[in-house]
N, C-alpha and C positions, 0 to 999 in steps of 0.2 A: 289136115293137109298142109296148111302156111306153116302152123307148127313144125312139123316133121320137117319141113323146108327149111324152116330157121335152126334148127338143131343141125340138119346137116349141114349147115353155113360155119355154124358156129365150130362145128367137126372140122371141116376144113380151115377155119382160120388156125384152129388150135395144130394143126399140121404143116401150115403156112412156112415157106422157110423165112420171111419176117418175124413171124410170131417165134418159133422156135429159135432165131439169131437172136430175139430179145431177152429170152430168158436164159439163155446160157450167155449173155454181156451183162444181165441183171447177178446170175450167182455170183459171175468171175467178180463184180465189183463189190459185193453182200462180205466179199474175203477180207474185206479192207472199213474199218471202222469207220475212221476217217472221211475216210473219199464219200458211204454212204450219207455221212453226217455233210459233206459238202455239196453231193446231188440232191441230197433233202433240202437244202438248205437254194439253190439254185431255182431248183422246182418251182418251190413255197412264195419265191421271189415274181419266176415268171409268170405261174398262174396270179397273185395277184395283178401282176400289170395284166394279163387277159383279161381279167372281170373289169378292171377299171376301162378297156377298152370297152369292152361289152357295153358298158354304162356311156358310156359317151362322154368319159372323163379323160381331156386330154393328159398325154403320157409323156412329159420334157423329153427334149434332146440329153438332159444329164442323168435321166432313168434309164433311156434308151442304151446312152454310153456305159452305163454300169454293169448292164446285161450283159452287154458285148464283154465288157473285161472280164464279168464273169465267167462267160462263156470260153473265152480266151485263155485264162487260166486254167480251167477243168479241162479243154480239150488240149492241153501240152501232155496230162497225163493219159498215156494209150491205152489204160481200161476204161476210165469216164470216155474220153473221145470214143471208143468203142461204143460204149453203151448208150452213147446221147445220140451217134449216130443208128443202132439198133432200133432206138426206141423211137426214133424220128423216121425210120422205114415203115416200121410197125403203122403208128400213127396215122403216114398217109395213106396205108392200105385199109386201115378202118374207115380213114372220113371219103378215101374212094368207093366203099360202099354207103357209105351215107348217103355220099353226089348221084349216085346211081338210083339209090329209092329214092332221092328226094325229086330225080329227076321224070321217074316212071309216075310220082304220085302228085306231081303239077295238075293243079283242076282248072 
């Protein structure tokens, strides 16, 4: 029964107009070599500052600054800005489900 529940969850995310805006902002940018080499590259970056969060590793004002310029620089071009924005819809509709079980499964 949970099963078949979670499969049909997952049915719907994958229908999701987030989930589906992410993957056609993911092909449109997959066109461009480059740009995928610089969201890779952006990615790789923020997910390391998150684990060093995670750890309880403080994270400078001049890591912080770099991110942002990064970020700053990908989102002038309207396919990354696209897809960072996609992908950051996407995102918080998954950890909105997270908040919700994690809130139902509070002991």
């Amino acid at each position: 029964m949970i099963h078949d529940r979670a499969h049909e969850l997952a049915a719907e995310i994958k229908r999701s107009e987030e989930y589906l805006g992410y993957l056609a902002a993911k092909e449109k940018a997959q066109r461009n070599p480059e740009l995928v080499e610089a969201l890779n590259d952006y990615q790789e970056k923020q997910f390391e500052m998150q684990k060093k969060q995670m750890l309880g590793e403080d994270i400078g004002p001049d890591v912080m600054g770099q991110m942002q310029n990064l970020y700053q620089i990908l989102a002038r071009d309207p396919v990354a800005a696209e897809y960072l924005g996609a992908q950051m819809r996407f995102a918080m509709m998954v950890n909105d489900v997270y908040t919700i079980l994690g809130e139902v499964l509070k002991a």
